[in-house]
matplotlib code that plots the C-alpha trace (Angstrom):
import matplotlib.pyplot as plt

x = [0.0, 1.4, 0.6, 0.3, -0.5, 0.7, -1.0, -3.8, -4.6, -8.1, -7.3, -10.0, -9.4, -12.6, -11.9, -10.8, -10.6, -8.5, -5.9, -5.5, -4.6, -2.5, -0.6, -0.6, 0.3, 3.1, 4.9, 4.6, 6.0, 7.4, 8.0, 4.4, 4.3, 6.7, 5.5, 1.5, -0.4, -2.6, -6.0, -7.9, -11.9, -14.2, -18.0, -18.2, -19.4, -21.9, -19.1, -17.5, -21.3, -21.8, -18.9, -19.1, -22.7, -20.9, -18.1, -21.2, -20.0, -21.7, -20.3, -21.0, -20.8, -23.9, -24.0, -24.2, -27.2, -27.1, -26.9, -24.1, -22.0, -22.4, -21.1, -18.1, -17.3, -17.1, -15.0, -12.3, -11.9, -11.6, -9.0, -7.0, -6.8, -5.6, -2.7, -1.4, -2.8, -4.0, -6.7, -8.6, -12.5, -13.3, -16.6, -17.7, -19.9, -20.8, -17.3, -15.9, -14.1, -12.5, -10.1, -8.1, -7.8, -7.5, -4.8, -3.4, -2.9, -1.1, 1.2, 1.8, 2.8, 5.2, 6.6, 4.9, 2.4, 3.7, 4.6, 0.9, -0.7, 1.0, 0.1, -3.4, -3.8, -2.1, -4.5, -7.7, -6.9, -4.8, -6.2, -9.5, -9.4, -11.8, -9.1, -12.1, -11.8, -8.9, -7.7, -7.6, -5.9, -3.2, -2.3, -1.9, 0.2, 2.3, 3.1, 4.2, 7.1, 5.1, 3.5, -0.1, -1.3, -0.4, -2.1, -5.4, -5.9, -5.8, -9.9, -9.5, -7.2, -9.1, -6.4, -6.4, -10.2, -9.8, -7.3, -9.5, -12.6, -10.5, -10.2, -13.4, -14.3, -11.9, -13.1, -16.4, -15.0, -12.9, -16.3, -15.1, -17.4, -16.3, -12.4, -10.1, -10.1, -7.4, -6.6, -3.9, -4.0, -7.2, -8.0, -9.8, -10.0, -12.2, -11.7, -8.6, -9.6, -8.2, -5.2, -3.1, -5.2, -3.7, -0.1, -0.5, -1.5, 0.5, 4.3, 4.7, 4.1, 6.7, 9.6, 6.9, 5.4, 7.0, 8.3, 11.7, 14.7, 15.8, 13.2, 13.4, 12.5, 15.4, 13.6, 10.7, 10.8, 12.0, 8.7, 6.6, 8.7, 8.8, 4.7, 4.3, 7.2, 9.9, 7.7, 7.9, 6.1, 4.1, 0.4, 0.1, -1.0, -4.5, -7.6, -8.0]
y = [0.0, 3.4, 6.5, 10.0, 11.3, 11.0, 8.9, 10.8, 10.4, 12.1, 13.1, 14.2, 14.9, 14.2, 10.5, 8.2, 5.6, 8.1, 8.7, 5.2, 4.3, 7.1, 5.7, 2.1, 3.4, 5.3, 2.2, 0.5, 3.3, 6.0, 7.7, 8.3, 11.8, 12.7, 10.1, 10.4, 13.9, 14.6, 16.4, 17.5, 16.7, 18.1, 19.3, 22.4, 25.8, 27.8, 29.8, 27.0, 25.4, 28.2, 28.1, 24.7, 25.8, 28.6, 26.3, 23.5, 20.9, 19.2, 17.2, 13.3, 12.5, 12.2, 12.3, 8.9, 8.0, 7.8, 3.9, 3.6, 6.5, 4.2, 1.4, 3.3, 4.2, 0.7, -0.5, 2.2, 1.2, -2.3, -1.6, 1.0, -1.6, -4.3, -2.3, -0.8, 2.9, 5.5, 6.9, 9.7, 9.8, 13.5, 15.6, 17.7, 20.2, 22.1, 21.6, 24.2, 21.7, 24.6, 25.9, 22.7, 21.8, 25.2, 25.5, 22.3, 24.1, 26.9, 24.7, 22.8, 26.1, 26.7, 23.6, 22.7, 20.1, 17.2, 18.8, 20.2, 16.7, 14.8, 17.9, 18.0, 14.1, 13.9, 16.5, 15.2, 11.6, 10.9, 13.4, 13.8, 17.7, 19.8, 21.1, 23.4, 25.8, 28.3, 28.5, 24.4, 24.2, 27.4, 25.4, 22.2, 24.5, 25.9, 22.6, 21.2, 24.5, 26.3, 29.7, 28.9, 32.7, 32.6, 28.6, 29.5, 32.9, 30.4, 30.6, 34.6, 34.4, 34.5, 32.5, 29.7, 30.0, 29.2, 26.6, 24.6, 25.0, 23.8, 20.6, 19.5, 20.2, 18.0, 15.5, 15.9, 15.4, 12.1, 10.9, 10.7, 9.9, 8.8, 9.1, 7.6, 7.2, 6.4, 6.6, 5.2, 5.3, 4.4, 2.2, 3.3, 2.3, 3.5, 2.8, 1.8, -1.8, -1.4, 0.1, -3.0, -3.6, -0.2, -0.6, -3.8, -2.0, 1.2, -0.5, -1.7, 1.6, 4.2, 4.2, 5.7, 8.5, 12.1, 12.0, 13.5, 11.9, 11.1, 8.5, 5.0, 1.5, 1.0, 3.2, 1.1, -1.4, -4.5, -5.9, -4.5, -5.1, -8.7, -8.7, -8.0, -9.4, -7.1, -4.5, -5.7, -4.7, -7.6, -7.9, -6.7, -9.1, -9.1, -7.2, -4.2]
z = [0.0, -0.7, 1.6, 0.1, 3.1, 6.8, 8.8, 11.1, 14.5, 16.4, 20.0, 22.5, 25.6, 26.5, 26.2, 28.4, 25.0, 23.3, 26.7, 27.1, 23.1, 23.0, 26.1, 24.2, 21.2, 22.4, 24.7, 21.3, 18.8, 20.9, 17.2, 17.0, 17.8, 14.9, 12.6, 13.0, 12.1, 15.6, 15.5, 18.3, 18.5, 20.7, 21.4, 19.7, 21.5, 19.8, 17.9, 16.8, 15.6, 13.7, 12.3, 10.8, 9.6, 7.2, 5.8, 5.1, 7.8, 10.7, 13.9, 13.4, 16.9, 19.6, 23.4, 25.0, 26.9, 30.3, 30.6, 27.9, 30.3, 33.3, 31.4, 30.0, 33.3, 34.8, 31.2, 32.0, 35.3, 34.0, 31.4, 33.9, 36.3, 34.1, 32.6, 36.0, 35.6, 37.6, 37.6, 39.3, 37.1, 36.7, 37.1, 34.1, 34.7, 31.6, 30.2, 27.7, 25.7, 23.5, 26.4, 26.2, 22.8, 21.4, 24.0, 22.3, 19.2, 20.5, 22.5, 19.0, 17.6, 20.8, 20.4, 24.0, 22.6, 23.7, 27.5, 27.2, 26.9, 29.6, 31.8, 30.9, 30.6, 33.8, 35.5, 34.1, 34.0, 37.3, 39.1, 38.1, 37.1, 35.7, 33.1, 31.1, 34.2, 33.3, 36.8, 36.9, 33.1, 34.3, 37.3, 35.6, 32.8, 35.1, 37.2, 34.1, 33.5, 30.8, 31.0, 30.8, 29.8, 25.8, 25.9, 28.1, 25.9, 22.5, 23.0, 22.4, 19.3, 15.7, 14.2, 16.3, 16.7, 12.7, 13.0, 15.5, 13.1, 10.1, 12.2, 13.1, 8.9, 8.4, 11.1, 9.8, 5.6, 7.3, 8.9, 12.4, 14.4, 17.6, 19.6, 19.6, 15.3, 13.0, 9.5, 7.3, 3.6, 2.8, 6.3, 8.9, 12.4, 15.6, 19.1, 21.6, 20.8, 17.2, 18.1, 17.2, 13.7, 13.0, 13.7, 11.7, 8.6, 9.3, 10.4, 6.5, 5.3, 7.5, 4.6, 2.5, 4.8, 4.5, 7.8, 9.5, 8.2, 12.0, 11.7, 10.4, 10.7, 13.5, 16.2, 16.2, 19.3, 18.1, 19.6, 17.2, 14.3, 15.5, 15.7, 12.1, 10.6, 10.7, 9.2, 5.5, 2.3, 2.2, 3.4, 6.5, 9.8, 10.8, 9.6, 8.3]

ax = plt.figure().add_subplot(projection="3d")
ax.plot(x, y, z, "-o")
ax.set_aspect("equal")
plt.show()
């Protein structure tokens, strides 16, 4: 299979699903960061709404019903337990999900992203934060070393505003519908359960992707290479 494009990753840190793949995925390609494009996903405010309305796009996604929250609730705690994790499970009370993932894209244009998402993964995650509060998000920020005035004021900055609307058209042109989602080539895959189905079908394909020339086939873990046979150009293991 050959990749025009970079493989894509949607993020929300929203998600318990999409903290825990990216964990996973990480411990198996620590490259991932460099080699996969991330995009942030969230619950749009009413700006952001009407936004997608004048550019002809929509939001996929639906709130849960009550039943189907209860039973994600006890699943995380399941799959937390059985890999050793932490977790504190936070409160939302009328979240304002742009604070933290427009923040995301100015720390991506500070170079910060990566420091952002532990902090903010850590704070909501581990410590079960309310990290759409500004106060809570600054004092997770500044915990973490960064100044968290130019990242909390990203919600106040046209251009980033802009940037975070292009994202969710995009989501909403790549038919994402729920977090974690992943897209390789012309395969798609949804959900932390398909996290492996994904590596299987991406691995084969990284001397083909546009990414930095500091990255090759020898820094992926030798474990993974091993699971899909050395990472070859022929058919990739398991389903697609």
């Amino acid at each position: 299979m050959r990749v025009k494009k970079p493989p894509r990753l949607y993020f929300s840190f929203r998600s318990p699903f999409s903290w825990l793949a990216l964990r996973r995925l990480e411990e198996r390609l620590p490259q991932a960061r460099e080699i996969i494009e991330f995009v942030p996903y969230w619950d749009p405010d009413p700006i952001t709404a009407a936004g997608l309305e004048e550019r002809d796009a929509g939001f996929h996604y639906t709130q849960m019903s009550k039943a189907k929250h209860l039973y994600i609730l006890q699943d995380t705690k399941r799959l937390v337990a059985e890999h050793g994790h932490r977790m504190a499970w936070p409160i939302d009370v009328d979240p304002w999900w742009e604070l933290p993932h427009l923040a995301w894209i100015k720390a991506r244009h500070l170079g910060q992203d990566r420091v952002f998402y532990d902090a903010v993964t850590r704070a909501r995650w581990e410590r079960g934060e309310d990290i759409c509060e500004v106060d809570v998000l600054s004092a997770a920020l500044e915990q973490a070393g960064l100044d968290p005035e130019p990242l909390v004021s990203a919600v106040d900055d046209p251009a980033i505003r802009e940037e975070g609307l292009d994202a969710l058209v995009q989501a909403w042109h790549d038919d994402i519908f729920g977090i974690p989602y992943f897209k390789v080539g012309r395969h798609r895959f949804w959900g932390l359960d398909r996290l492996d189905a994904y590596l299987d079908v991406l691995l084969p394909t990284l001397q083909e992707l546009p990414v930095p020339a500091a990255t090759t086939l020898d820094d992926v873990p030798v474990p993974v290479l091993e699971r899909v046979g050395g990472a070859d150009h022929d058919t990739a293991g398991g389903c697609g």
